[in-house]
C-alpha positions in Angstrom: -10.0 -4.4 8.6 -8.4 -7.9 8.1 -10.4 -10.3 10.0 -9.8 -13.3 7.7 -6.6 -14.8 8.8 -7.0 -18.4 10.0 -3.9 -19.3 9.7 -2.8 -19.0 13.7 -0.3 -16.1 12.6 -0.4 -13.8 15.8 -1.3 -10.6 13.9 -4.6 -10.1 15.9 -4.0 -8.5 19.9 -7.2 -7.9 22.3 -9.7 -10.1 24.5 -13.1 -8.2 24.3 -14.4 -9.6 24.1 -16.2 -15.9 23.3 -23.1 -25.6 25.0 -23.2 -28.5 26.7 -22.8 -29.5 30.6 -20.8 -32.5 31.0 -21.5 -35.0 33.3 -20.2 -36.8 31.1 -23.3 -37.5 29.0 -23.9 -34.1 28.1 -28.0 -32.8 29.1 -30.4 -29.8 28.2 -33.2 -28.7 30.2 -35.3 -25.6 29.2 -37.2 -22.9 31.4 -39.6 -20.0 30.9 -37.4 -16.3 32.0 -38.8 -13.0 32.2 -37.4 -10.3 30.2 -34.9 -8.9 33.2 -32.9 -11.7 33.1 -32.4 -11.1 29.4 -31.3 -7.8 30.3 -29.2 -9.1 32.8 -27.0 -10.4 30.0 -27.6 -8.1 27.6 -23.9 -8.0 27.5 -22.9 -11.2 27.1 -20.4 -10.5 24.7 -19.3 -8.5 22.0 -19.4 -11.7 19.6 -22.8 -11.2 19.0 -22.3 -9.0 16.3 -21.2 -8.9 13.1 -20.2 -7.2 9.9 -19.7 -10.0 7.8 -18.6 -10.5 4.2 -20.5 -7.4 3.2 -24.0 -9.3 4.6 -24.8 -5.9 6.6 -25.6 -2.9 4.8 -22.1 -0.6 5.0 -22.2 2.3 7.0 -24.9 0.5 9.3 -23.7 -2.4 11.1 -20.2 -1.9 11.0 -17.3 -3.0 14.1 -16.7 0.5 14.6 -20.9 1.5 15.1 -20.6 -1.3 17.3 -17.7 -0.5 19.3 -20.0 3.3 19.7 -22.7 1.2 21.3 -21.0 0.0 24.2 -19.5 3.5 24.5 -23.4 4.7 24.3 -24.8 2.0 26.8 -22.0 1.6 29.2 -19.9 5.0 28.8 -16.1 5.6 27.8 -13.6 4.5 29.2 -9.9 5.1 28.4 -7.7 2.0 28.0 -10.3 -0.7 29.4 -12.4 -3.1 26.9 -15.7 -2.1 25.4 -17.0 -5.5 26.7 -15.6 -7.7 29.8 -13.9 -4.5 30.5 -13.4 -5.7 34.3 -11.0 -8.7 34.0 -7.9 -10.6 36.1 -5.1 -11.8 34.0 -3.7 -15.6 34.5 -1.3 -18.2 33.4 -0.6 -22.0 33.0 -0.4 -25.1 31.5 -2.5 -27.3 29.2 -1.9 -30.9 29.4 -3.0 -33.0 26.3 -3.5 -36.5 26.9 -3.7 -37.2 23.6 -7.6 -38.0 22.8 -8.0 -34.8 21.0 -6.0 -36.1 18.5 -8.3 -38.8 17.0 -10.3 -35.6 15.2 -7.5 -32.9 15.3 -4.2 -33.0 14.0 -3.2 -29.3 15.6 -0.6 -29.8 17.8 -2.3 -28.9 21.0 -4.0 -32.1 21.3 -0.1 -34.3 20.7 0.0 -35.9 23.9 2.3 -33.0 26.2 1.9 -30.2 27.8 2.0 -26.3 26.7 1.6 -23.1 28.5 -1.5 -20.9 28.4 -2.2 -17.4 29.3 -5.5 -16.7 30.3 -8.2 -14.0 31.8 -10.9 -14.0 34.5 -13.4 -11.4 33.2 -17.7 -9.8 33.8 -19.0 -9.0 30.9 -20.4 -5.2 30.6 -18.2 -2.3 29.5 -18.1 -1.2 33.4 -14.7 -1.4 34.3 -15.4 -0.8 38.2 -18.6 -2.8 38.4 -19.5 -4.2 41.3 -19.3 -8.1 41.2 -22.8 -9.6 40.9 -23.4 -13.7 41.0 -25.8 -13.7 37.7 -23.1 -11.6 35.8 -22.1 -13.2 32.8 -18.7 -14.5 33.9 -15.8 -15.3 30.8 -12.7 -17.2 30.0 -10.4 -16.3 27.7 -7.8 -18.6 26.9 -4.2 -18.7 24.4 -2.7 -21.7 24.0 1.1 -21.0 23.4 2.0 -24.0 20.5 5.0 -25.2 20.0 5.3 -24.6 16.2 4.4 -21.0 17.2 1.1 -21.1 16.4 -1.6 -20.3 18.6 -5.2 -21.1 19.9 -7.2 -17.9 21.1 -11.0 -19.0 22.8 -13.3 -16.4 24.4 -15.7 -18.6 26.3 -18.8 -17.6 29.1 -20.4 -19.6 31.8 -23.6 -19.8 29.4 -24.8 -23.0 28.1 -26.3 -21.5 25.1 -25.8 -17.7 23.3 -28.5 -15.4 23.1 -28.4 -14.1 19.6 -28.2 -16.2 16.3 -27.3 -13.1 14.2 -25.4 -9.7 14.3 -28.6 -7.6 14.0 -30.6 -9.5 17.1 -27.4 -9.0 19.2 -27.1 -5.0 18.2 -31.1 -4.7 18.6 -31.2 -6.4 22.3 -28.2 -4.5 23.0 -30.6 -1.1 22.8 -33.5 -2.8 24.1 -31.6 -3.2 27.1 -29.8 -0.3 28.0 -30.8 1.1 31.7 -33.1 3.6 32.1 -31.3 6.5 34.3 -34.7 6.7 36.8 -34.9 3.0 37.5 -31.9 1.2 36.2 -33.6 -1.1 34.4 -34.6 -1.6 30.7 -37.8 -0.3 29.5 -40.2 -2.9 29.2 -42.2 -2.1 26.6 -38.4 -1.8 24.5 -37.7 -5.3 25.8 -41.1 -6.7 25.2 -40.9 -5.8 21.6 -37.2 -6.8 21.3 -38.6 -10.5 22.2 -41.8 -10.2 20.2 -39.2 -10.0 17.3 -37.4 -12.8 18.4 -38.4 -15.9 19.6 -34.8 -17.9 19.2 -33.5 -15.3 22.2 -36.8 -15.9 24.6 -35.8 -20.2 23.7 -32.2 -19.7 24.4 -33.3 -18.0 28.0 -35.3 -20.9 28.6 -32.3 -22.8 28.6 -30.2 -20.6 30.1 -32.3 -20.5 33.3 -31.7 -23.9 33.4 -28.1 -23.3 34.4 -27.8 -21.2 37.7 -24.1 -19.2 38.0 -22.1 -21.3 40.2 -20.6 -19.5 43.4 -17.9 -18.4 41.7 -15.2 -18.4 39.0 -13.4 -21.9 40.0 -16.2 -23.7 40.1 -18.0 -22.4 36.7 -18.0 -24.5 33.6 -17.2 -22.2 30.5 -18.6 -22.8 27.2 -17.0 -22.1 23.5 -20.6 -21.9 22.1 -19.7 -21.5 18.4 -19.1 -24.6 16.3 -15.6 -25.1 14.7 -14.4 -27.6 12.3 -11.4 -29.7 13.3 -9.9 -31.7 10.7 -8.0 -34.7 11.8 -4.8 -35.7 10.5 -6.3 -38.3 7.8 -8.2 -35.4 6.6 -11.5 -35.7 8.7 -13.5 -32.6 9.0 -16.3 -32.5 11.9 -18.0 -30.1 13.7 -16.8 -29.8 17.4 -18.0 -27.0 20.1 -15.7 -27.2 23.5 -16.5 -26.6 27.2 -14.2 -25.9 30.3 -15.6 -28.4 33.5 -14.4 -27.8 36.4 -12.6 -30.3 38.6 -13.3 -28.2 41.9 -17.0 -28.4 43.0 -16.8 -27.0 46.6 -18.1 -23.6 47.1 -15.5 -21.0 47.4 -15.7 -19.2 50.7 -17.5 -15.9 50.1 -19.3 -15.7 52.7 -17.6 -12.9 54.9 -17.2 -11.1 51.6 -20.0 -10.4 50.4 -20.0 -6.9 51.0 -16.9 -6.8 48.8 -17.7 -5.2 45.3 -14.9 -7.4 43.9 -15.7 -10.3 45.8 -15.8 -12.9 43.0 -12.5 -11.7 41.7 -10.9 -11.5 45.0 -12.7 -15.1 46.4 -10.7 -16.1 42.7 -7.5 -14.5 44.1 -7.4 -16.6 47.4 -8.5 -19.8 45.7 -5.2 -19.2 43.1 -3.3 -18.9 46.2 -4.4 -22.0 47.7 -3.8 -24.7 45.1 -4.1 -24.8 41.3 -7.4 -24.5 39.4 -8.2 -27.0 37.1 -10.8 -27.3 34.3 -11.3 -30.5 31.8 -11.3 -29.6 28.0 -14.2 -31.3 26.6 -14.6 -31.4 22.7 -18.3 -32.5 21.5 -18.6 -34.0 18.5 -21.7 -32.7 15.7 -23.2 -34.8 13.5 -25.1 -34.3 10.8 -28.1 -31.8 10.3 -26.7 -29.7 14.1 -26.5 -26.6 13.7 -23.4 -25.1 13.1 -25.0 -21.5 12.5 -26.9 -20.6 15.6 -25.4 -20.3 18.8 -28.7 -20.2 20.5 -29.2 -23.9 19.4 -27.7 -26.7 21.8 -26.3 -30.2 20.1 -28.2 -33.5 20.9 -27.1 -34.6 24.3 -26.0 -37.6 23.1 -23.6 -36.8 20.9 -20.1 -38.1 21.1 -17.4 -36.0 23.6 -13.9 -36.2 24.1 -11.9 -36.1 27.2 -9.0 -33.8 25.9 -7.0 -32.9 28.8 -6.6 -30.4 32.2 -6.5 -26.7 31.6 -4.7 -25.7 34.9 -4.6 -22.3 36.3 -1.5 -21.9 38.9 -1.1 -18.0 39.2 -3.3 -15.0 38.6 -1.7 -11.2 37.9 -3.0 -7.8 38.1 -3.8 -6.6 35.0 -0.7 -4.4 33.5 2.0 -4.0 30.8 2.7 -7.5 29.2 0.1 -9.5 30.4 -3.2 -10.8 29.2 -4.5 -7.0 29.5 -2.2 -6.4 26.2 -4.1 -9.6 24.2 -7.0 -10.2 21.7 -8.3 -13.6 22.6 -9.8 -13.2 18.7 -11.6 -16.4 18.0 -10.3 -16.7 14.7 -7.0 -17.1 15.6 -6.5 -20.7 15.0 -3.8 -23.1 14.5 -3.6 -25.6 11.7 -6.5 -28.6 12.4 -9.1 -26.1 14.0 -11.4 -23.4 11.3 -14.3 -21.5 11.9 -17.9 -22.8 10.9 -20.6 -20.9 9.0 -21.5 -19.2 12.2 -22.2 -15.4 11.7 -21.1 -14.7 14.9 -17.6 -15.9 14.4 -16.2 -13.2 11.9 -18.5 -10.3 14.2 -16.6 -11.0 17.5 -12.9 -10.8 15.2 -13.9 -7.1 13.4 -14.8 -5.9 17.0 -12.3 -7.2 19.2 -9.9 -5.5 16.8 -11.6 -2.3 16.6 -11.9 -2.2 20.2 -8.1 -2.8 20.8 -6.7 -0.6 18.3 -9.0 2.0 20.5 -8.0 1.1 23.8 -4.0 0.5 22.8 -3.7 4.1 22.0 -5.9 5.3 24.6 -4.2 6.5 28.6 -4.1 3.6 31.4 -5.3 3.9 34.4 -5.0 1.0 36.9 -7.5 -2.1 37.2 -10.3 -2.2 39.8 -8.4 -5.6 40.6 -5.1 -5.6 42.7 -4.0 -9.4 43.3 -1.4 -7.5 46.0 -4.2 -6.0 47.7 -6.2 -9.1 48.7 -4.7 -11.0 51.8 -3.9 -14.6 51.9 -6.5 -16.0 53.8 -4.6 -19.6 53.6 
């Protein structure tokens, strides 16, 4: 399975799936979190694994073993992703101002504007799920170029990732699967799970720093692996991106709470109202930050840059044609952007793949989401 191309040639289709908080000097606080909330995300995303450059043993950790675990913890599913299987399609704009240019010459950061298709998504392989606030909650993003390349992010509403490597992710992934008497994990699974690794029970702490926003509009959505974006003067530098949000005020869920897609549908009627707009903000690494561990924040005070407004003006039921059909593969990249050392990278490309060439062939049945179904509460 070809999972090497980082060229930005569109030969790579699904979206299973993807660490700072800007305000603007980017901060990091840290918190002690008990081993259900790990749980709570054991799910995260499928980029956590990895069968990389031959570094797992083959026949053990391999996209398609992975792609069985999901089916294992979460159950089969015809036609729906392994991970984020529940998910809202959407389209915009991206409008560059320009700034991104000054450390990468891709044409998404030339001053303008370009069209991007998008999707709203919960992570878990539970296509029906019922929403939940501390669901992990994703963003995947293309970025339509006008040389015909194209920019593919996966990105969460975590600060931080909870794996550094392929074989933590796979592990926690079993340590966490529900018991069918309680519906939880089993402790004493977990507990050893964290005994083994400590950079999972650090990331947590920082993670519980960061409380879910009400809902999708007003989440910030991090990138979490570190890229390298090459300038036109032939600068390299590390760079990891987050999505702020321009819209703060609380969407109105209130009288919908008993509604098990009530973050989708709040998302619906926000759509409907006005645009949703994010800020791309591109941090800048310097030396000796890790570029290999996802579970590691950057300094706050390194450098960021204002990039431009990722605008959301219309969201679709997922269907023929739409962002249902795409792989928002993070190694689909246009000249200017390449992946960093991070194992994760290559992981999340070999499963994303696997799991569309099984859902593509697999019967449809229709989403849990139906955009004609919610009423304009305007």
């Amino acid at each position: 399975m070809d999972n090497g191309d980082h060229s930005g040639k569109q030969d790579k289709q699904d979206t299973d799936r993807g660490p700072h908080q800007w305000n603007p000097m980017l901060t990091r606080r840290g918190a002690v979190i008990g081993m259900a909330a790990v749980a709570s995300i054991a799910a995260v995303d499928v980029g956590g694994f990895l069968y990389a450059g031959g570094r797992l043993t083959p026949g053990a950790l391999t996209p398609s073993r992975f792609a069985d675990r999901f089916e294992q913890v979460y159950g089969h599913h015809d036609g729906f992703r392994r991970n984020h299987a529940k998910g809202l399609s959407a389209t915009g704009t991206f409008a560059s101002n320009g700034a991104g240019a000054a450390v990468c010459k891709a044409p998404v950061f030339t001053s303008g504007t370009v069209p991007v298709i998008g999707r709203f998504s919960l992570s878990g392989g539970l296509p029906d799920q019922v929403d939940k606030p501390d669901t992990v909650r994703g963003l995947a993003l293309v970025f339509l170029l006008p040389n015909g390349e194209q920019w593919r992010t996966a990105m969460v509403n975590l600060p931080v990732f909870v794996d550094s490597t392929p074989e933590g992710f796979y592990e926690r992934l079993l340590a966490s699967k529900a018991l069918p008497d309680s519906g939880k994990p089993d402790p004493q699974k977990m507990a050893a799970f964290l005994s083994r690794h400590p950079e999972t029970v650090d990331a947590m702490k920082i993670i519980k720093q960061y409380p879910p926003s009400p809902g999708f509009g007003d989440s910030t959505f991090h990138g979490l692996n570190a890229f390298r974006f090459t300038n036109s003067a032939g600068i390299t530098v590390p760079v990891r991106w987050i999505a702020v949000p321009e819209q703060h005020a609380p969407p109105a869920v209130a009288a919908h709470q008993d509604d098990p897609n009530n973050l989708f549908d709040d998302l619906i009627r926000a759509v409907a109202r006005q645009p949703l707009r994010w800020r791309l903000i591109l941090t800048i690494g310097q030396p000796g930050d890790p570029t290999n561990d996802a579970t590691k924040p950057w300094p706050s005070s390194r450098p960021s840059i204002d990039a431009g407004t990722i605008t959301i003006d219309a969201v679709q039921t997922e269907g023929p044609g739409n962002a249902r059909d795409i792989n928002f593969d993070p190694l689909v990249l246009p000249d200017g952007i390449a992946p960093s050392d991070d194992p994760l990278l290559s992981a999340r490309s070999a499963v994303y793949a696997q799991s569309f060439t099984r859902r593509a062939s697999e019967p449809k049945r229709p989403s849990a989401i139906d955009v004609a179904q919610v009423p304009d509460e305007r």
